[in-house]
Each structure stands twice: as C-alpha cells, then as structure tokens.
C-alpha positions in Angstrom: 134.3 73.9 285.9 131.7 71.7 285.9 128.1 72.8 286.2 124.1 71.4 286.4 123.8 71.5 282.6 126.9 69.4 282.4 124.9 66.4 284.5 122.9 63.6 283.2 120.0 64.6 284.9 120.2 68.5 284.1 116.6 68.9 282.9 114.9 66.5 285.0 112.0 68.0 287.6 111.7 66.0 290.4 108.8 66.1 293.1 109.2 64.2 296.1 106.7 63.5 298.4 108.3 60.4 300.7 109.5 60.6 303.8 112.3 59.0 306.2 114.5 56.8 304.1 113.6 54.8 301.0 111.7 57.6 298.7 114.1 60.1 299.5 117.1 58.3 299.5 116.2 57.8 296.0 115.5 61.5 295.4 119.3 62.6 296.8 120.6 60.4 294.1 118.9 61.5 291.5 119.7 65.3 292.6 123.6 64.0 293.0 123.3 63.7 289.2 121.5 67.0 288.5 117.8 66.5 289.2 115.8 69.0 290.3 114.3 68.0 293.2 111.4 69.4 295.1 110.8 67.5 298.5 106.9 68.4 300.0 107.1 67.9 303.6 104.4 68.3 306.3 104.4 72.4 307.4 105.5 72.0 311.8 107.2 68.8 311.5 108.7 68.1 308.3 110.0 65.1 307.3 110.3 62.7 310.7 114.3 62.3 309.5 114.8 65.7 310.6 114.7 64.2 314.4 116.3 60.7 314.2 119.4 59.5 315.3 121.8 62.2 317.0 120.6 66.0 316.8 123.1 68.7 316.0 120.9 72.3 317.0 117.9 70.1 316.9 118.1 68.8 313.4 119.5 65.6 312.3 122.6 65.5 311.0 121.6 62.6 309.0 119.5 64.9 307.6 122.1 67.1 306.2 123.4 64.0 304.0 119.9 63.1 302.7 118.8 65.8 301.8 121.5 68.3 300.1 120.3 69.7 296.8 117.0 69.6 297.2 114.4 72.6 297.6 112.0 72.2 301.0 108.1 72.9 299.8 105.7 72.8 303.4 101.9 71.7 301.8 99.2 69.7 304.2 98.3 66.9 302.1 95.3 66.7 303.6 93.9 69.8 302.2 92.1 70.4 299.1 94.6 73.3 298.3 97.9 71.5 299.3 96.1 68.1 296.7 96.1 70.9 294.0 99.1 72.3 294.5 100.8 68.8 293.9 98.5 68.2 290.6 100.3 71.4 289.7 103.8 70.4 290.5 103.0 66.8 289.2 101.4 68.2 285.7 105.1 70.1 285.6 107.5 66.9 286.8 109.1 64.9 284.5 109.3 62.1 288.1 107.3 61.5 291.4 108.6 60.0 294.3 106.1 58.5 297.5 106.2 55.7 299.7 103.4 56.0 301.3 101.1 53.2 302.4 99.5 52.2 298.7 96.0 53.5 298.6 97.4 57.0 300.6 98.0 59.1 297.5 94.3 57.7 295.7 92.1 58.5 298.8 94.2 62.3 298.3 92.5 62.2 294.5 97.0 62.3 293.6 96.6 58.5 292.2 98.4 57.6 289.2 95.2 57.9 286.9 94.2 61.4 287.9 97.9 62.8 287.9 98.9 60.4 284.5 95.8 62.0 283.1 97.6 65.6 283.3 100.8 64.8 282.6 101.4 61.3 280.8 104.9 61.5 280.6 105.1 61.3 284.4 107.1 58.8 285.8 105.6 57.7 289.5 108.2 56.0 291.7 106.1 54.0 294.7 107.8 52.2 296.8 105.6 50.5 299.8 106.5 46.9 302.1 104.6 44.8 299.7 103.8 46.7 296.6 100.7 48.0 294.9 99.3 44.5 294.7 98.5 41.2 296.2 97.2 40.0 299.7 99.5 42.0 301.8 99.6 45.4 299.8 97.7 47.3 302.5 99.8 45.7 306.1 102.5 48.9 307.0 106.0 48.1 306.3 109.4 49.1 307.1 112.1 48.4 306.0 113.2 45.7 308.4 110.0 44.1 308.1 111.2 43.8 304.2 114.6 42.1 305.2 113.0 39.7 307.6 110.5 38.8 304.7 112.9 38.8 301.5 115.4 36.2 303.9 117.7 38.6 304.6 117.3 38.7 309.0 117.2 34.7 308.8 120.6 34.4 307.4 121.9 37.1 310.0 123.9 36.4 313.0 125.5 33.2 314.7 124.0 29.8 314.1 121.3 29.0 317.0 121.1 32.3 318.2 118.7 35.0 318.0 118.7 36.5 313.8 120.4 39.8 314.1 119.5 42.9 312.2 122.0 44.6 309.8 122.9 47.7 311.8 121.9 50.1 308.6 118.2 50.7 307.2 119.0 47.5 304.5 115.6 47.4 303.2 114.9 51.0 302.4 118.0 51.5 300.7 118.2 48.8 298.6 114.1 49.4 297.5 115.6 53.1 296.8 118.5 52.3 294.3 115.8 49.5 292.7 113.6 52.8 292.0 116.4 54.8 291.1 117.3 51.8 288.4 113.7 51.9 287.6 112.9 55.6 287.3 116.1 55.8 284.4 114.8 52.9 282.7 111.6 54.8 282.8 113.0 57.8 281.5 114.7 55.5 278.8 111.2 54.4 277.8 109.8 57.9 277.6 112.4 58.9 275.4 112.1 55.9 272.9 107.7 56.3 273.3 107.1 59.3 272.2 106.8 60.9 276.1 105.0 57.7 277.6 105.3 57.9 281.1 104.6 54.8 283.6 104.4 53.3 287.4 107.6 51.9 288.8 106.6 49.4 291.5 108.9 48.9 294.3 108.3 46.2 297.4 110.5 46.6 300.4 110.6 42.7 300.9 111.4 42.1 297.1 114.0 44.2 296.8 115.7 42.6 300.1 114.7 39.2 298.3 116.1 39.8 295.0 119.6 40.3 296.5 119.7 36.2 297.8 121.6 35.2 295.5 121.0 31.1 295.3 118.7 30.9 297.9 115.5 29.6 296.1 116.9 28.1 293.6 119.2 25.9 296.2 116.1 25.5 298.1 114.0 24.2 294.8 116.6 21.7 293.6 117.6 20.1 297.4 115.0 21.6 299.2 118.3 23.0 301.0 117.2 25.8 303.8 120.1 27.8 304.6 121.0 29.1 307.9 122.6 32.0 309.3 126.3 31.2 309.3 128.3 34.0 311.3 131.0 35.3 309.9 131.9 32.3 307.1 130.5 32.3 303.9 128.5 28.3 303.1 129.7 26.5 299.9 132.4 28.6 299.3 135.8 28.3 301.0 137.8 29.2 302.5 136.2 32.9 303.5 136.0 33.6 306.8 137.3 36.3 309.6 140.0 35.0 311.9 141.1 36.1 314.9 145.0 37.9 315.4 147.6 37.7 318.1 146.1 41.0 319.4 142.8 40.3 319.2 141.1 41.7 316.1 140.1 40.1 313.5 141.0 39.9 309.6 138.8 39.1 307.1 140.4 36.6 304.1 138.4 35.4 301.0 141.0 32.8 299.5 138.2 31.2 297.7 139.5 30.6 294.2 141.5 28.4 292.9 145.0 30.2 292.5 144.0 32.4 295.4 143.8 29.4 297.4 147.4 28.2 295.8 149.0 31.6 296.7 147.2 31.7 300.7 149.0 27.8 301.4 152.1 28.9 300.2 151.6 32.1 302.3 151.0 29.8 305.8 153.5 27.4 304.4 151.1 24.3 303.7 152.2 23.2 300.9 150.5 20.1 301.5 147.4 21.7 301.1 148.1 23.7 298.6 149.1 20.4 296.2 146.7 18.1 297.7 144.4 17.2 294.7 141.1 17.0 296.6 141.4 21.1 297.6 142.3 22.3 294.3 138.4 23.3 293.6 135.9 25.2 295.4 133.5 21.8 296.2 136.5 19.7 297.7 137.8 22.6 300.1 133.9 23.3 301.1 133.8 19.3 302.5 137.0 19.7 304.6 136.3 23.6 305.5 136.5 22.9 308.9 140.1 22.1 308.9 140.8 25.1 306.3 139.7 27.7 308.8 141.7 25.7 311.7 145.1 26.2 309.5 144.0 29.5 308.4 143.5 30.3 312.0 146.3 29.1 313.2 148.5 31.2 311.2 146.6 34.1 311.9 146.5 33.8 315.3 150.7 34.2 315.7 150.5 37.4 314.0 149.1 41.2 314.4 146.3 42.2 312.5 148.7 44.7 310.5 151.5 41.9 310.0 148.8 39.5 308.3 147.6 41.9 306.1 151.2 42.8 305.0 151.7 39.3 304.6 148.3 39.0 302.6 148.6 41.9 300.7 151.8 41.0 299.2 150.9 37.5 298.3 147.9 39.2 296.8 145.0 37.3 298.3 141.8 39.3 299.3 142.0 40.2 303.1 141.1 43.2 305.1 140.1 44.5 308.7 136.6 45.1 309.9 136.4 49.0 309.8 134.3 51.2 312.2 133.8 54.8 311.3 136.8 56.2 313.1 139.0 53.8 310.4 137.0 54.8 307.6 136.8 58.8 308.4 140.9 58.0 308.8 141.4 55.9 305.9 143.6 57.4 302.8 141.7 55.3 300.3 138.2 56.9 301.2 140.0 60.6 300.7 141.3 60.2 297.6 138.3 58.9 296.0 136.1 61.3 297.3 134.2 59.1 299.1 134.5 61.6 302.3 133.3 65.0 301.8 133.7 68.1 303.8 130.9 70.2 304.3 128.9 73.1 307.3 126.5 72.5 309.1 123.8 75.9 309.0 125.5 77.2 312.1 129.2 76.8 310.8 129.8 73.7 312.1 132.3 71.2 309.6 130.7 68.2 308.8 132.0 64.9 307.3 129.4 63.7 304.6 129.3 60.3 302.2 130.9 60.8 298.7 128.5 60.3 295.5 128.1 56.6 294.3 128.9 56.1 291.1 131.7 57.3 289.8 131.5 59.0 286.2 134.6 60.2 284.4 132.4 62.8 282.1 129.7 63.8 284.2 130.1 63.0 287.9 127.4 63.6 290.5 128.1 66.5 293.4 125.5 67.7 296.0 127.1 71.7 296.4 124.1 72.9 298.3 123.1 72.4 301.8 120.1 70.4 303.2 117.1 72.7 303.0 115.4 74.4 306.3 112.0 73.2 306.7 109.8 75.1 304.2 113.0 77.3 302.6 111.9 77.1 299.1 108.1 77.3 299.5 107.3 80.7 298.8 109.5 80.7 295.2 108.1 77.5 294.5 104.5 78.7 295.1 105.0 81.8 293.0 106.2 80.0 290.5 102.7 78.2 290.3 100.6 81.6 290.0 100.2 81.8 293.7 100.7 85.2 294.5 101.8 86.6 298.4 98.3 87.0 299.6 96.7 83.6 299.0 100.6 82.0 300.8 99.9 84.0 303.5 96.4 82.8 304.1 97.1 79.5 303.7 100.2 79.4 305.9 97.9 81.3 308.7 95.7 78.2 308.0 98.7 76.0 308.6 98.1 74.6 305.1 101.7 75.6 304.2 
C-alpha cells in the first residue's frame, strides 16, 4: 500500500499563504504528490473560496476539491504576532506560496530579503496580474484581467460579436501549474546549489500569453492580427464542430494529411480526397470553406452517435461537446481515476476531480478532507513553542 514517504514530495514543508484560486491551486498539487502543506487563512472568514459558487452547509464545495490535504492555520497578517509566526513557519519551509498584490508581503516585514535571510533555501512562489516588476506591477489583477491581456478573451467567441470569457478561472490556473513547474525546478536548483533557495515570478497575463501559440510571431512576420474564430480552428483544416441530424454537434479534427485521406473516403469524396491541391494543410486552409460545407453535409444526415461510430472506426479524431452530466457518466473518466468519490463533513458523497499527472511509481492521492477553518492551528502553533496560554490570548484578540 502506498504511503506519504512513497511520494515525490514526501519531505517537502509547504506554507501557503494565497487565497481563492491561483496560489492555492498550486499548493493542492503539490500536496497531491506528498507536500506538506500548511494554508494561513484569515481567523472569521477564511479563505474567500470557502463562499463561492454553490454552498453545501455553508461551505463551498469547490472548496472541498481545493483544498484536501492541507492543514488550516487562522493568523491576522496584520499583526506583529501573526508576521512572526509566519517568519517561524517560513524559517522551517522548504516552499512559500502568496499571490498577494506585490509589495503586500514587504509592507508585512515577510519580503523575500527578510524571510531569504532566515532560511535561504526557501523557495517563494508569487504569483500577481503583472509580476514583481514593471509599470503595471502595482494595478490588482485577476485572473481574467490576465486572459484579456495575454490575447486569450480576443480570440474568444464568434467573429464580430462581443469576446466571450472561458467559463473556468483560465488565468489563475494556468499561472498556478507555471509556479508549480517553477517551484520543482526550484527545488531542482537547491538540490544541485548546495541549498540555494530563489523567487519564482509568476504574471497572471504571461502565463495566459505564453500559451498563444503563433500569435506574435504570425503578427511579427505579416503583421497578421488574428481574430476570434468560433468554433474552427484558422490555418489549419479541416477542424471544426458540425452540426447532426438531431441537433448536436460533433467536433472533427481531420487536419493531417492521411487523416484527411481517411475522413473523404469516410463521406465518400473521393474527389477530394485525390484532388492534388488538398493533399497538405495550406491548400485545404484556402478552400476551407467548401471543406466544412462537405463535412457538414455529411454530418448533418446522421445522429451525433452514428457519426462518431462512423468516425471512430475510420479512426479520425472526433468527439461530442461534454457537459458535466456526460463526464460524471462517462466510463473513460472512471477508469482512469479521473472521478473520485469522496464525503462531504456532514456525510454527504461527493464527486471530486482525479490527480493530474499520472505516475506509474509514485502517483499523487489527496486521502484527507478539506480542512475546517482554523482545524490545525493549535498543533501547528505548539509545534512552534507556543504553549496553550499565549493561543488563547491571542485567539481572544482575534489574532488567531
């Protein structure tokens, strides 16, 4: 049976003090993988993620997913004694996590200097909309402020209309596996630098901004500005969603070369399939208009399931649109873990996202259940030298 010491991470402290999405995101998978993580949350109100989205007994149940493995600490930032009791924790981390505004944790006295100078082999994780430097390091940002600035909201939605957000929290997540790729290569560093900790700086917008692909260099050769596109997929063809007999739609990436051989055959256009001028990807994107109207056509004399028989068997990339209800259904998801079953603190069963990646020696689990707001303060505290009477002062004083 597996256990902590058996994970990659076994070993590794942990001390979050983000909130919401992108810092702690990053913490889960780091504790997925065996980190010790201690999350510091504002004593009364927690982290705000406790109250978004839909409320099961009052608590988020998105906060049951986020947070799983990880030990709940209530300090007051704002207080001298909750500041030393994160120098403490810090001087005993091997990581720290925050995404507050940069400048936040400095005018605290928890800057990188002061907290490198107790512990250099810290690794600091800050994630922020711009980043520790340049003209726009002290505006707020959130995460879809970082998609609309890395290009991600302009090439969203239907051409002409208004850009469309991606109905997930984009941004944050994608700045939270760039600091999560950034704390191990850290860690990698320490290891090889005799215990030389470091700063890994993560902007919302450049982490949105790094994921566009040909954009700037498209834009720097032709001075080519793309546009938002709907559904298809510009300069590569065919890829589109097409609409079935009853009414849904299937997606169908025939893009390469023999996959676009095998899709004619398929809709029995062989005169496509042979015609010279389509056999690459540049000669079917200058006649994609009349690809998408074959494709279509086919499609449209056929169910949603009868196309992707038809698809699947000719082995050409194709696939439905799911919502949740298909996924939470779907046998694929089951038997790659990717759906676990889990309580709620009350009892109640819970369906929770499987751990991303998989590893064949040492793969990630989350066994424990989202902390209650200040659960692990007290042992933590102790742990620090802080005995029973000074934590009950100091939670009288609301600084815990």
């Amino acid at each position: 049976m597996e256990t902590s010491k058996s994970k990659p991470l076994a070993g590794v402290r942990v001390l979050e003090l983000g909130q919401l999405i992108a810092g702690p995101f990053a913490a889960r998978m780091l504790a997925a993988f065996g980190a010790e993580v201690i999350k510091v949350e504002p004593p009364g109100t927690g982290d705000p993620l406790r109250k978004w989205r839909l409320l099961h007994e009052g608590t988020s149940v998105w906060w049951e997913a986020q947070s799983r493995d990880k030990q709940s600490v209530t300090l007051d930032l704002r207080t001298p004694q909750g500041q030393e009791v994160v120098r403490k924790l810090a001087a005993q981390s091997d990581v720290l996590i925050e995404n507050f505004r940069p400048g936040t944790l400095e005018g605290w006295g928890l800057g990188w200097d002061s907290l490198c100078a107790a512990n250099p082999g810290l690794v600091m994780l800050r994630v922020s909309g711009y980043g520790q430097t340049g003209p726009y390091r002290d505006r707020p940002g959130f995460g879809v402020i970082g998609e609309a600035m890395g290009g991600l909201r302009h090439l969203s939605g239907e051409p002409g209309r208004t850009p469309v957000r991606v109905g997930v929290s984009m941004g944050d997540s994608l700045s939270a596996l760039h600091g999560v790729i950034g704390i191990l290569l850290a860690l990698r560093h320490r290891e090889q630098n005799g215990g030389q900790g470091q700063v890994v700086d993560v902007a919302l917008y450049e982490s949105v901004f790094s994921m566009m692909e040909s954009l700037l260099p498209e834009y720097s050769v032709f001075g080519a500005v793309r546009q938002a596109a709907g559904s298809s997929l510009p300069g590569i063809a065919p890829t589109n969603a097409y609409r079935c007999a009853d009414g849904k739609y299937v997606l169908i990436a025939g893009n390469g070369d023999g996959i676009f051989r095998r899709l004619m055959d398929m809709i029995e256009r062989p005169d496509l399939r042979d015609d010279p001028a389509l056999a690459h990807n540049d000669g079917r994107v200058s006649q994609v208009a009349m690809l998408d109207a074959a494709i279509g056509e086919w499609a449209a004399q056929r169910s949603l399931e009868a196309a992707l028989d038809a698809l699947n068997g000719a082995r050409i990339p194709a696939g439905k649109i799911y919502d949740v209800a298909d996924i939470a259904s779907d046998p694929h998801y089951r038997a790659r873990d990717m759906i676990l079953d889990a309580q709620l603190p009350d009892g109640t069963p819970v369906q929770l996202p499987g751990i991303v990646p998989k590893l064949s020696a040492t793969p990630g689990a989350l066994p424990n259940p989202a902390p209650a707001l200040g659960q692990h303060t007290d042992a933590v505290l102790e742990g620090l030298g802080i005995g029973t009477a000074q934590r009950e002062a100091w939670r009288m004083a609301g600084i815990i």
